[in-house]
Backbone as ProteinMPNN parsed JSONL, in Angstrom:
{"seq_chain_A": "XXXXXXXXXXXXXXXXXXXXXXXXXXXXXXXXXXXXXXXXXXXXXXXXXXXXXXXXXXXXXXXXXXXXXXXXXXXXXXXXXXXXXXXXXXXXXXXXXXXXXXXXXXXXXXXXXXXXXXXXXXXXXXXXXXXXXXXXXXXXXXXXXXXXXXXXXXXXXXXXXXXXXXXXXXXXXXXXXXXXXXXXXXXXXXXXXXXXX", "coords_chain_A": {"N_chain_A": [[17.368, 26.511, -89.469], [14.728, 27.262, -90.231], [13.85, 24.644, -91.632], [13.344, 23.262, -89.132], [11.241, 24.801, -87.997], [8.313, 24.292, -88.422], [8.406, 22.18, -86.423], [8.029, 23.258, -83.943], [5.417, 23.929, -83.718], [3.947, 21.105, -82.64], [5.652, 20.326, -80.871], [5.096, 22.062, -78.86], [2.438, 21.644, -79.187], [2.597, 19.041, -78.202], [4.346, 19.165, -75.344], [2.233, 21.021, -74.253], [-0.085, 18.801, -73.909], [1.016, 17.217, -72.378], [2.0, 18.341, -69.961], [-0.721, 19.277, -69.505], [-1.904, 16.802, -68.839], [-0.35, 16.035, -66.832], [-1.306, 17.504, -65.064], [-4.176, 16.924, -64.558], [-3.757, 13.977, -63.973], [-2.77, 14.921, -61.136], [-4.606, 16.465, -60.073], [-6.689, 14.516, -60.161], [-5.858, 12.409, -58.956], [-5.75, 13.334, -56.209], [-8.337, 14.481, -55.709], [-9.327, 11.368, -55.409], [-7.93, 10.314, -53.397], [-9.339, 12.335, -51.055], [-11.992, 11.177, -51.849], [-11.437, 8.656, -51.151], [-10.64, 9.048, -48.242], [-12.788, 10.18, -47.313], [-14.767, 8.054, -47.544], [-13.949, 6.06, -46.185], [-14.676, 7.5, -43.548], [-17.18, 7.488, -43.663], [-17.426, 5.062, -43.311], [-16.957, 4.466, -41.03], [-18.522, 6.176, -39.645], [-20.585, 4.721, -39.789], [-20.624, 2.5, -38.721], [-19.979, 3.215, -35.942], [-22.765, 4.479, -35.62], [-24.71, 2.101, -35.757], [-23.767, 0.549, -33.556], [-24.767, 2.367, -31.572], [-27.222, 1.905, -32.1], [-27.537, -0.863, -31.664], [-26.931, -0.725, -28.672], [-29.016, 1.313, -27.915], [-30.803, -0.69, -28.382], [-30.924, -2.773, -26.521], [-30.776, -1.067, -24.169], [-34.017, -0.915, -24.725], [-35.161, -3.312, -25.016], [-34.169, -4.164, -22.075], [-36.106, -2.322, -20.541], [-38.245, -2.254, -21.463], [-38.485, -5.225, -20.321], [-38.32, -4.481, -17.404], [-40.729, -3.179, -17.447], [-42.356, -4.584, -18.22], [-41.753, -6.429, -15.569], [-42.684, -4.865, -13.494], [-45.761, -5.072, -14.41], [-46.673, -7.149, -13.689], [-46.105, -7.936, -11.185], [-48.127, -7.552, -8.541], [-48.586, -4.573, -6.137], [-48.581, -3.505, -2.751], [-50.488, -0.765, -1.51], [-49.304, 1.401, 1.062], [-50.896, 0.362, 4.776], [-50.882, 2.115, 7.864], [-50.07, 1.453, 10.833], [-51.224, 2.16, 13.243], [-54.471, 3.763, 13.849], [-54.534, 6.724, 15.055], [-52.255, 7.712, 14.193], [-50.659, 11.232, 12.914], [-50.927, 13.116, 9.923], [-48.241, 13.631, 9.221], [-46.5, 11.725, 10.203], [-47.794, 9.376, 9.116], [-45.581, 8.598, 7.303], [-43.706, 7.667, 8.107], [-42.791, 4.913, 7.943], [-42.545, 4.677, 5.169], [-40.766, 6.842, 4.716], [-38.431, 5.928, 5.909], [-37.367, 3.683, 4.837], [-37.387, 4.14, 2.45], [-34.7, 6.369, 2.751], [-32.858, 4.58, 3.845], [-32.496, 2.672, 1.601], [-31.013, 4.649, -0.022], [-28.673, 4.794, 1.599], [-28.129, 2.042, 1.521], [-26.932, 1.569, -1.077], [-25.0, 3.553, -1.566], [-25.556, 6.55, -1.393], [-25.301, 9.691, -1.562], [-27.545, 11.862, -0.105], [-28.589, 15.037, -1.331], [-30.43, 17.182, -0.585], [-33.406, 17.28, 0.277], [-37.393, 17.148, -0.521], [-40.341, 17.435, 0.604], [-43.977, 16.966, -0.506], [-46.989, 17.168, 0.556], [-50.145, 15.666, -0.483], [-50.6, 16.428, -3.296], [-51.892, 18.345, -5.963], [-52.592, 17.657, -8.693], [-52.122, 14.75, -8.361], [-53.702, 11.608, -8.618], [-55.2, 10.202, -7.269], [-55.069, 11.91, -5.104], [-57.136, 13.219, -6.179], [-59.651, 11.585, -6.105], [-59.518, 9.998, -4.411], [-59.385, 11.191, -1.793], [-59.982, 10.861, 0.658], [-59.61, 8.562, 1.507], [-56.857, 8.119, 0.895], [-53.721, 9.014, 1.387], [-50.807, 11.179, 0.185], [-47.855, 11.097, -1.01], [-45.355, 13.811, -2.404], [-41.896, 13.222, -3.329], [-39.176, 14.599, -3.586], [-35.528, 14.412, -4.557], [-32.335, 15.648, -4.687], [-29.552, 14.201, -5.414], [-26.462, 12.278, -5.13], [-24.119, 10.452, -6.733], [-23.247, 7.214, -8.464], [-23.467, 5.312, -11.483], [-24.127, 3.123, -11.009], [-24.448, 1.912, -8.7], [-26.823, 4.201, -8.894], [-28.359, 3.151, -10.575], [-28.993, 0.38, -9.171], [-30.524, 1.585, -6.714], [-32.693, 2.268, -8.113], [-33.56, -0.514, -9.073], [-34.137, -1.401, -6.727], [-36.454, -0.063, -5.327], [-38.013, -0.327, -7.883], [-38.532, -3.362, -7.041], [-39.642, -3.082, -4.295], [-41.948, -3.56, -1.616], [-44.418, -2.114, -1.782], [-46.304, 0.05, -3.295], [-44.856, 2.42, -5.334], [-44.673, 4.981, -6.653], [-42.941, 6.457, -9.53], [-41.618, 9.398, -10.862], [-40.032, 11.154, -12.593], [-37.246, 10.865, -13.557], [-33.886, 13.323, -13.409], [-30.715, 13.172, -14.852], [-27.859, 14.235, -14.553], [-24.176, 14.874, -15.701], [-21.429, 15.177, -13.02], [-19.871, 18.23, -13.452], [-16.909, 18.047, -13.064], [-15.988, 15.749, -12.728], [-16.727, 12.793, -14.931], [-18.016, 10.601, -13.948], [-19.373, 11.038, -11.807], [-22.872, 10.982, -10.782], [-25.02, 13.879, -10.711], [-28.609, 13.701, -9.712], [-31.807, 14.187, -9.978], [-34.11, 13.365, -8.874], [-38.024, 12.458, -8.915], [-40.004, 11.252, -6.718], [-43.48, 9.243, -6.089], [-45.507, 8.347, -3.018], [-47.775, 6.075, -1.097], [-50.294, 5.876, 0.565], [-52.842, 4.074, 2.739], [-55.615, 5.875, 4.485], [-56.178, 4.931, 7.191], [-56.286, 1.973, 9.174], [-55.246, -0.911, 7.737], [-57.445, -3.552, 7.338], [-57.446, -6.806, 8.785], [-57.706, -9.992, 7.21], [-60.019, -12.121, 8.1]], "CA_chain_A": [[16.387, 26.844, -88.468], [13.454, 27.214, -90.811], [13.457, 23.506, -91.379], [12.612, 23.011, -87.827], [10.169, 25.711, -87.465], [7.429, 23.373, -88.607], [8.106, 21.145, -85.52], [7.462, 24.019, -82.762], [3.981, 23.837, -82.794], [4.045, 20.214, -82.797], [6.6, 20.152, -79.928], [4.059, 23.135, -77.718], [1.281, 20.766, -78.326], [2.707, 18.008, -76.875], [3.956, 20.054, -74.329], [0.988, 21.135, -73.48], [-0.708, 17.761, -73.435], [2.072, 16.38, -71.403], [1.671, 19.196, -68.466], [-2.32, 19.184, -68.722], [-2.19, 15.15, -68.654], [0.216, 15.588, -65.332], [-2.386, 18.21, -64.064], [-4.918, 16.162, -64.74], [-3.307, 12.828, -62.902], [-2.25, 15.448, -59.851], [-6.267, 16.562, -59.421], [-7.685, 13.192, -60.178], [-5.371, 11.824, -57.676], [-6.37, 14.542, -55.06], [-9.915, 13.519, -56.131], [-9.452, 10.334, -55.526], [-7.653, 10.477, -52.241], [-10.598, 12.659, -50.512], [-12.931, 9.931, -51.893], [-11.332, 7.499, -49.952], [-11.068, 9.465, -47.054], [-14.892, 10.387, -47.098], [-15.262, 7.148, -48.09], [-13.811, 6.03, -44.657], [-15.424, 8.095, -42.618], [-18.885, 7.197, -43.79], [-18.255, 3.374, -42.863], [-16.876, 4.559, -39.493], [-19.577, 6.651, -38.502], [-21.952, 3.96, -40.095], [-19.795, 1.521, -37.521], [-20.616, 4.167, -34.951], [-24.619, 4.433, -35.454], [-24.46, 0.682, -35.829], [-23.157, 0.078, -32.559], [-25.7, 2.631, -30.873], [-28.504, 1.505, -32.46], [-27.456, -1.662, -30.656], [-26.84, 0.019, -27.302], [-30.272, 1.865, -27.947], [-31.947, -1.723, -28.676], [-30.687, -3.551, -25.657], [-31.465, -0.425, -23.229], [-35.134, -0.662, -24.632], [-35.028, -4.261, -24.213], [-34.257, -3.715, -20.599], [-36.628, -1.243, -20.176], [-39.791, -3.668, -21.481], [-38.536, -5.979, -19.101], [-38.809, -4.125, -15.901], [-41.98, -2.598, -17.43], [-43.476, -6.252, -17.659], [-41.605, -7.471, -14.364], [-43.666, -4.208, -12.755], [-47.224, -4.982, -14.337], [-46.805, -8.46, -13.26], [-46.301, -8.147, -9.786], [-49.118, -6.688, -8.171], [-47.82, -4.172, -5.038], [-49.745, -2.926, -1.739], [-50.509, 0.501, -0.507], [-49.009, 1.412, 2.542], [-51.313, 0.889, 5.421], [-50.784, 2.068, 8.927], [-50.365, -0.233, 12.147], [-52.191, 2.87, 14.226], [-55.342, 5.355, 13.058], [-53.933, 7.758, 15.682], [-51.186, 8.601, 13.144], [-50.892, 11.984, 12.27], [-50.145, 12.834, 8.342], [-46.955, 13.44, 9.073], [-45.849, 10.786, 11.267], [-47.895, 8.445, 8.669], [-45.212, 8.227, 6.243], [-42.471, 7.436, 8.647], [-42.45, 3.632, 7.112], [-42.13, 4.731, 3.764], [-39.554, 7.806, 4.668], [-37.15, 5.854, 6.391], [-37.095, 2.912, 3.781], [-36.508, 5.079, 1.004], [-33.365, 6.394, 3.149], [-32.401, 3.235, 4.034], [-32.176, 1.866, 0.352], [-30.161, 5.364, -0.745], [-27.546, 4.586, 1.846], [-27.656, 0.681, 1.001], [-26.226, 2.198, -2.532], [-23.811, 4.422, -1.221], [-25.871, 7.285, -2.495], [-25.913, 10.878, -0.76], [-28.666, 12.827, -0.638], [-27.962, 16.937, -1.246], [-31.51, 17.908, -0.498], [-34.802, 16.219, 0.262], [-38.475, 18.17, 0.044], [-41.743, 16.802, 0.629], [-45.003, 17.815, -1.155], [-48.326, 16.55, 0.944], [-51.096, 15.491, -1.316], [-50.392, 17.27, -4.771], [-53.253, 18.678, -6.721], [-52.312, 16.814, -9.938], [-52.674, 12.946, -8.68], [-54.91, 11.107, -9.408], [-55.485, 9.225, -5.813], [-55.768, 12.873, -4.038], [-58.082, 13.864, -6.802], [-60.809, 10.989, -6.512], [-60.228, 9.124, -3.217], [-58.676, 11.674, -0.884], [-60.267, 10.356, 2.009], [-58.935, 6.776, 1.683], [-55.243, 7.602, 0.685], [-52.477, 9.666, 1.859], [-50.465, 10.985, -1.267], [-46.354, 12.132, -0.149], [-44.318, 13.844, -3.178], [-40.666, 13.396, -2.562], [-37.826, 15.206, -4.262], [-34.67, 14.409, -4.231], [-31.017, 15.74, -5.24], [-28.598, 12.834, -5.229], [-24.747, 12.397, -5.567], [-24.114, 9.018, -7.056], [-22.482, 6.588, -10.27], [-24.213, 4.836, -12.475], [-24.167, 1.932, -10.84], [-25.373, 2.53, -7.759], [-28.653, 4.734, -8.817], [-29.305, 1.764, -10.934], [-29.357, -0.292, -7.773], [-31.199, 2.133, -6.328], [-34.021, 2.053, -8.828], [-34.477, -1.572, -9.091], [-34.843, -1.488, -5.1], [-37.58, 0.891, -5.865], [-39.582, -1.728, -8.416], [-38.776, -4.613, -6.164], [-39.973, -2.468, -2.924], [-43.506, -3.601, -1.731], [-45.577, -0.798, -1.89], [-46.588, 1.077, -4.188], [-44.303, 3.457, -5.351], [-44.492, 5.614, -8.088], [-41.659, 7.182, -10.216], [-42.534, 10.362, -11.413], [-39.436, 11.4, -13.228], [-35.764, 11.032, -12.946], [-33.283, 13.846, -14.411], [-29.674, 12.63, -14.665], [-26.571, 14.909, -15.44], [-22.891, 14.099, -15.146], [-20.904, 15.912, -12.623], [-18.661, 18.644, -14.516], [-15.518, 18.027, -12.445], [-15.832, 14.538, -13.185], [-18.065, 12.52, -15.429], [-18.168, 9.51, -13.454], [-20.298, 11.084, -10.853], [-23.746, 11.601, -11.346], [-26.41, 14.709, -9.892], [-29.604, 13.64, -10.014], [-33.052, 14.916, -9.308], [-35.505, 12.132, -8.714], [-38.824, 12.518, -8.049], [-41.096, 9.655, -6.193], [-45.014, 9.446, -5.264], [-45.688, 7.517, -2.105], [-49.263, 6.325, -1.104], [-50.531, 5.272, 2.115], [-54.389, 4.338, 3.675], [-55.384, 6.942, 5.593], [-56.462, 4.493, 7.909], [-54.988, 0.866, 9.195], [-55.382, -2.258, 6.798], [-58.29, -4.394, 8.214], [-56.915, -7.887, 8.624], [-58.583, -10.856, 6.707], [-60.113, -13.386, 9.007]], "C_chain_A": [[14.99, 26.753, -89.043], [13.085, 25.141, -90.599], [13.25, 22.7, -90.386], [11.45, 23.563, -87.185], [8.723, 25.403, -86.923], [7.149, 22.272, -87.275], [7.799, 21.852, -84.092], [5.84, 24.007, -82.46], [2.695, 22.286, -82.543], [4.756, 19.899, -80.958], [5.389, 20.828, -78.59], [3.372, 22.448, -77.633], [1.495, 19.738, -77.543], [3.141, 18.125, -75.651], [3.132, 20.167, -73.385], [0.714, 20.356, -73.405], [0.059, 17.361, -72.457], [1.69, 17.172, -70.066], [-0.069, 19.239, -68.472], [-2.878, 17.868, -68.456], [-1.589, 14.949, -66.934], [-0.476, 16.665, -64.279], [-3.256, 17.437, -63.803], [-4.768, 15.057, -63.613], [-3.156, 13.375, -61.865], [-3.526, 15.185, -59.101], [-6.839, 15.645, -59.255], [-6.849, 12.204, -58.545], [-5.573, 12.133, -56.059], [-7.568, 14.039, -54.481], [-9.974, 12.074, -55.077], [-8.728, 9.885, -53.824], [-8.793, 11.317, -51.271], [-11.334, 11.736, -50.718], [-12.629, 8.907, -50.986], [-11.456, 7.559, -48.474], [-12.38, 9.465, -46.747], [-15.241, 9.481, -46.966], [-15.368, 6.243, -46.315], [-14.629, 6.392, -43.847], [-16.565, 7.711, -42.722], [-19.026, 5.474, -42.969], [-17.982, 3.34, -41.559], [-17.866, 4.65, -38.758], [-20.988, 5.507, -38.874], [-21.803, 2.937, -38.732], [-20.775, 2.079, -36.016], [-22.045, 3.838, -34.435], [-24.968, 3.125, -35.15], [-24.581, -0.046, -34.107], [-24.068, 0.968, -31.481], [-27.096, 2.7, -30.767], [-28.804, 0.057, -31.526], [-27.661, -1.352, -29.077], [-28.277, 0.32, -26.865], [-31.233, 0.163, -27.515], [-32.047, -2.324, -27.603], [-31.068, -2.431, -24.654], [-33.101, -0.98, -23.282], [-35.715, -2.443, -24.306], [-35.323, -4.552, -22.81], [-35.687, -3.516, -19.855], [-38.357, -2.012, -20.026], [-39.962, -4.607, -20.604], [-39.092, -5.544, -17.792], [-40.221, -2.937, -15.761], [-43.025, -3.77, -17.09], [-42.961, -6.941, -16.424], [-42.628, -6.285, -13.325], [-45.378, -4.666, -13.148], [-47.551, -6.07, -13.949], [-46.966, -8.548, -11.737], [-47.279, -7.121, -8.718], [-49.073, -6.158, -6.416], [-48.984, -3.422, -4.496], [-49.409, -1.749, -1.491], [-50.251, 0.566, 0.717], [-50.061, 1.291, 3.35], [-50.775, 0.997, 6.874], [-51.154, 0.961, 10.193], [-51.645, 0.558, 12.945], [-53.304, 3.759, 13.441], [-54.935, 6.066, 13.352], [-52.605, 8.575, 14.826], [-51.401, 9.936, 12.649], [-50.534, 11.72, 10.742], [-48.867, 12.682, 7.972], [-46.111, 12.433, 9.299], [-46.206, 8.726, 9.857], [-47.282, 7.606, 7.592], [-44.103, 8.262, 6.861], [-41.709, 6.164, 8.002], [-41.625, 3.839, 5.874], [-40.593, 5.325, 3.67], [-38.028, 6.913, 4.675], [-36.733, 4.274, 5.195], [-36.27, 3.182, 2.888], [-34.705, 5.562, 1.144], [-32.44, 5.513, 3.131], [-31.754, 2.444, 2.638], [-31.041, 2.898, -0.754], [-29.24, 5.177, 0.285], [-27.165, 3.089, 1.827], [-26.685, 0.946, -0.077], [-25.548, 2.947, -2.295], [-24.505, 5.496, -1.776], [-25.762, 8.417, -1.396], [-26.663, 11.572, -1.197], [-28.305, 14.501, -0.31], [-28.976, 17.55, -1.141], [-32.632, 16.869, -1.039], [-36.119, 17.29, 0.449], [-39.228, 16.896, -0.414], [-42.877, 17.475, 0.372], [-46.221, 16.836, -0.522], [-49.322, 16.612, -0.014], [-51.004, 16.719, -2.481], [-51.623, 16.897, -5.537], [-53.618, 17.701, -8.243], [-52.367, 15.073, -9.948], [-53.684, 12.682, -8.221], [-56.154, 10.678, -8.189], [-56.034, 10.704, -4.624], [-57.008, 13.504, -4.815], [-59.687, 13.04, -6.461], [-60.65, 10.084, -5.002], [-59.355, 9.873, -1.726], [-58.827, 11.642, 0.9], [-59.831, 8.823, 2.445], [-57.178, 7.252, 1.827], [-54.754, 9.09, 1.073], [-51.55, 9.714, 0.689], [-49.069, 11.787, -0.602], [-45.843, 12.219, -1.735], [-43.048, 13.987, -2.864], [-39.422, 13.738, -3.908], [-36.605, 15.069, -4.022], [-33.33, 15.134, -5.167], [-30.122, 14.726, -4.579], [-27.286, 12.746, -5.774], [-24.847, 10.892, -5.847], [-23.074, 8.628, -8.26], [-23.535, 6.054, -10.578], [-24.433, 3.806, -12.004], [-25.222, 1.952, -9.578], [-27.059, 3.429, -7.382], [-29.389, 3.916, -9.429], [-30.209, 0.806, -10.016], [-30.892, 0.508, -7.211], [-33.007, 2.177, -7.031], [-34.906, 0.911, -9.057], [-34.509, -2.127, -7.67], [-36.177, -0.68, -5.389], [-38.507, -0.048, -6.448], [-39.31, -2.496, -7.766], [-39.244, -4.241, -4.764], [-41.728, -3.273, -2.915], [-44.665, -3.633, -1.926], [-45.204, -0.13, -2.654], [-45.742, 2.589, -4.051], [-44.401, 4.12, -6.498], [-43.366, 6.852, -8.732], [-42.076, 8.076, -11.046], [-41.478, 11.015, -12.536], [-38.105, 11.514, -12.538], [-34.738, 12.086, -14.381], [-31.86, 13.533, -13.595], [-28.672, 13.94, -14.84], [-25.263, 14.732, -14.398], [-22.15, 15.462, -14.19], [-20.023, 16.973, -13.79], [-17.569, 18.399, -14.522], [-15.259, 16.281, -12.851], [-17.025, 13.494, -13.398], [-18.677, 11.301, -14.729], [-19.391, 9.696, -12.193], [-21.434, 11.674, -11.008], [-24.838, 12.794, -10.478], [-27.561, 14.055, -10.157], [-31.34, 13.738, -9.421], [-34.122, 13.291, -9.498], [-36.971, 12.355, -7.973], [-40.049, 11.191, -7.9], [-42.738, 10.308, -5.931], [-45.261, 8.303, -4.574], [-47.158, 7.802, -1.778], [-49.086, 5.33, -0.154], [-52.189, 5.496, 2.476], [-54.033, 5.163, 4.159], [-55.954, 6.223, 7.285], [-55.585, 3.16, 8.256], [-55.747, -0.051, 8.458], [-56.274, -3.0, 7.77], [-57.909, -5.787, 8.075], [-58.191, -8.834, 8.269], [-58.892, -12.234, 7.65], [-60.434, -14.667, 8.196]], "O_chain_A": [[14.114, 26.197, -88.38], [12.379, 24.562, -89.774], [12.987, 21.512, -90.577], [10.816, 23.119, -86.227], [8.111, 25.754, -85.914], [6.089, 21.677, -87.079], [7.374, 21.165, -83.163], [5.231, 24.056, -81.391], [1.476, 22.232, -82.382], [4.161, 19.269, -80.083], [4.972, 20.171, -77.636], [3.089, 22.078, -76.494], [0.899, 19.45, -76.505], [2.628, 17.445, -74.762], [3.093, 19.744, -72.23], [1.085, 20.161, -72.247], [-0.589, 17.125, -71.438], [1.088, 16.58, -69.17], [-0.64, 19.228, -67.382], [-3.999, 17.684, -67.982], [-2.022, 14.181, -66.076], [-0.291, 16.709, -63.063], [-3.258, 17.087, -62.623], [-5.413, 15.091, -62.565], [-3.345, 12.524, -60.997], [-3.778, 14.41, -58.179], [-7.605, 15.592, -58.293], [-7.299, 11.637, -57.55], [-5.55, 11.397, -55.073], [-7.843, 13.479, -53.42], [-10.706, 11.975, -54.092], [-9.31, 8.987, -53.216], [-9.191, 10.47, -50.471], [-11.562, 11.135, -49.668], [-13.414, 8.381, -50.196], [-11.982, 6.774, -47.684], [-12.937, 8.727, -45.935], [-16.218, 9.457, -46.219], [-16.326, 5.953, -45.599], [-15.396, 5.562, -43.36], [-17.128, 7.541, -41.64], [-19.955, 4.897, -42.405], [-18.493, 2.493, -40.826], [-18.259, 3.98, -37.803], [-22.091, 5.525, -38.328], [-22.699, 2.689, -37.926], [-21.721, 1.616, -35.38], [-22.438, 3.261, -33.42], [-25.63, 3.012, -34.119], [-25.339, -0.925, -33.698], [-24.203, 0.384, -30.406], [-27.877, 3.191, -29.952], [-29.828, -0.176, -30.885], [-28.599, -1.826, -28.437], [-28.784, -0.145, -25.844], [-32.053, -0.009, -26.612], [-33.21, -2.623, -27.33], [-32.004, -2.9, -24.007], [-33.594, -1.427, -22.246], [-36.571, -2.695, -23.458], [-36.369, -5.036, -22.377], [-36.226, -4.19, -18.977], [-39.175, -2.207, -19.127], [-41.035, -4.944, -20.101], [-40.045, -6.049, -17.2], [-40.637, -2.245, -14.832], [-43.943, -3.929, -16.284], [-43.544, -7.971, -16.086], [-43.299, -6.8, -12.429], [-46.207, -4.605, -12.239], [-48.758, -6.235, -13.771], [-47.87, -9.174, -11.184], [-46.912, -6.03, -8.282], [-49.386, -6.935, -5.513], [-49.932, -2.907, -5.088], [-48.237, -1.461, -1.249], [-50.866, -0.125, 1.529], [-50.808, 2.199, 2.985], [-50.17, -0.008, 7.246], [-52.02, 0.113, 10.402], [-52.709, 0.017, 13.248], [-52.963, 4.41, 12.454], [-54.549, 6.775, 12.423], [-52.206, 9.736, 14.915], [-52.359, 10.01, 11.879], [-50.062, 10.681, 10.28], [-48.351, 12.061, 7.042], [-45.074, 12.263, 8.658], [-45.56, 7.687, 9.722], [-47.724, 6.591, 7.053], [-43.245, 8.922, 6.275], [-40.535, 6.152, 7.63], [-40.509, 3.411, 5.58], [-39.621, 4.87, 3.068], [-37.02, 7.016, 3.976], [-35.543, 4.097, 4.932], [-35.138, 2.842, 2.547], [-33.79, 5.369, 0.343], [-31.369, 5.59, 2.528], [-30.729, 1.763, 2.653], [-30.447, 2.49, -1.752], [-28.281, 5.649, -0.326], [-25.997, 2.797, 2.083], [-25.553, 0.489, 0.081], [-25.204, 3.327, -3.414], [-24.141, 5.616, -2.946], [-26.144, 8.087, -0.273], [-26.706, 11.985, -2.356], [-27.864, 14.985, 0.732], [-28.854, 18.704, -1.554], [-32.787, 16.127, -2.01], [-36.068, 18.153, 1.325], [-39.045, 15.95, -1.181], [-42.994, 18.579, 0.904], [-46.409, 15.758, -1.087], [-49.454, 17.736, -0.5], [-51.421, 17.859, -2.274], [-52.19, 15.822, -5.738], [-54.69, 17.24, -8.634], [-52.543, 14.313, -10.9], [-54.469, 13.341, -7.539], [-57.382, 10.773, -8.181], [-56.896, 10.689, -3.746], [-57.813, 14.215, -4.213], [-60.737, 13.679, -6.53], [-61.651, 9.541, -4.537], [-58.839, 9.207, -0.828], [-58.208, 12.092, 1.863], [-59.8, 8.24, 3.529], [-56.418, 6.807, 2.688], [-55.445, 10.107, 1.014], [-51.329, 8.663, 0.087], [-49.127, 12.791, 0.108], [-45.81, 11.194, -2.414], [-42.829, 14.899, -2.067], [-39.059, 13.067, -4.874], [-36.318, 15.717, -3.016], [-33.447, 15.098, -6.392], [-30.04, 14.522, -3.368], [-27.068, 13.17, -6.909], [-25.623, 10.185, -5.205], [-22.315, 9.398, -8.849], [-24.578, 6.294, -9.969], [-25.223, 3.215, -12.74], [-26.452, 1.996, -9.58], [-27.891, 3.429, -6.475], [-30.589, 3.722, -9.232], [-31.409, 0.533, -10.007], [-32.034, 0.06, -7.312], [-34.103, 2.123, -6.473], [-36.129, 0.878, -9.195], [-34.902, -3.278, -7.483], [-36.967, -1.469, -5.908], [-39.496, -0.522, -5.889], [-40.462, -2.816, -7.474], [-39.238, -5.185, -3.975], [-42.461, -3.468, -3.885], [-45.566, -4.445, -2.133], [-44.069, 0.31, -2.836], [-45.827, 3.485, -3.212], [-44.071, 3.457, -7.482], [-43.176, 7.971, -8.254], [-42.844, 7.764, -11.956], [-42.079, 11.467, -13.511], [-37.831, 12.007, -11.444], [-34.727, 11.896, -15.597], [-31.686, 13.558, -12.376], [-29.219, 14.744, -15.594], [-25.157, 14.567, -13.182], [-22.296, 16.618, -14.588], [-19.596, 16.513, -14.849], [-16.926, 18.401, -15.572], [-14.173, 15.871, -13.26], [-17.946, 13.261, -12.615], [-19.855, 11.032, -14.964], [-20.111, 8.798, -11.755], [-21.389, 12.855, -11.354], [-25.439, 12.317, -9.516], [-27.462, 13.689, -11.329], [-31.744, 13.226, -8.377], [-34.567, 12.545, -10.371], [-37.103, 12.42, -6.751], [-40.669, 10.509, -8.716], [-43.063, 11.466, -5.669], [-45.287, 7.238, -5.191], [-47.774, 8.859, -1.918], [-48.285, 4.41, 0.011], [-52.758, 6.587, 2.519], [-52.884, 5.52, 4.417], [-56.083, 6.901, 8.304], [-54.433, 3.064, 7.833], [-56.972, 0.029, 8.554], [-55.92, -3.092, 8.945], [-58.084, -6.1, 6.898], [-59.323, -8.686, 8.73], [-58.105, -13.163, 7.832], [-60.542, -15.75, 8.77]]}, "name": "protein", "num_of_chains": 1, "seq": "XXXXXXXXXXXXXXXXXXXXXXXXXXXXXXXXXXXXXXXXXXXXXXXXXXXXXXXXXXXXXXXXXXXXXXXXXXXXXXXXXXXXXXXXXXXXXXXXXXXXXXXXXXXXXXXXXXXXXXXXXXXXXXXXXXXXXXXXXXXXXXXXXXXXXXXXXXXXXXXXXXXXXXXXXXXXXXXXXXXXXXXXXXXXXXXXXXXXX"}
């Protein structure tokens, strides 16, 4: 027995190396598996951003477009056929248009208000004796497709319309259908258009 004694702490160390070499390979392997995972994930979500950076680019795209197909085409103020028009009566043209182009689009309207000459534009501020200024509010049931429509009836309309802000949000019950608050500024002579001889 003695003449083996000598090889016990010979035998423990390798031992030990042997089990802290297969710890070692367990953790590094661990290691090394998370890395790849992570590793993954980063080129996904890079995929991801990638792909809505695109999305993003081609909206704004868009967006330049029907900013330069609006400054290009130069649109008339409503005027009246009669002077006798009251204020109210003088934005019958415009009213029933506007209707007209949300049930072209299948769109329902869930509430309509009207704001007569608002303190804040520009047209009741400096020429309120020439123009007629209507704010119009709407709540709207719709898709995506359809209020689109709806909007580029709006820049291809006439007359002067102005888009004052549109807020979108998706139904809760289902995302496909959208609420949305839209608000317009309509402008009208306060008198009738003098024809050019």
């Amino acid at each position: 027995m003695d003449k083996y004694s000598r090889y016990y702490g010979i035998f423990t160390f390798v031992v030990i190396v042997l089990l802290a070499s297969m710890y070692g390979y367990s953790t590094l392997k661990q290691s090394l598996n998370q890395l790849i995972s992570v590793n993954s994930q980063v080129v996904k979500k890079e995929q991801e951003y990638n792909k809505k950076l695109e999305q993003k680019r081609i909206v704004e795209r868009k967006l330049n477009q029907m900013k330069m197909a609006m400054t290009s085409v130069q649109k008339k103020v409503y005027a009246p056929l009669d002077s006798d028009l009251g204020n109210d009566t003088l934005f019958f043209t415009l009213y029933n248009d506007l209707i007209e182009m949300l049930h072209a689009n299948s769109i329902k309207i869930k509430s309509i208000e009207y704001l007569y000459n608002p303190e804040s534009d520009a047209f009741v501020k400096f020429s309120k004796d020439q123009y007629f200024v209507s704010e119009v509010n709407m709540e709207l049931v719709s898709n995506y497709t359809n209020l689109g429509k709806f909007i580029q009836d709006i820049i291809q309309y006439p007359y002067y319309v102005r888009i004052l802000g549109i807020d979108i949000k998706p139904y809760p019950k289902d995302k496909k259908i959208l609420i949305s608050n839209v608000s317009l500024i309509l402008y009208a002579h306060t008198t009738p258009e003098v024809p050019l001889e």
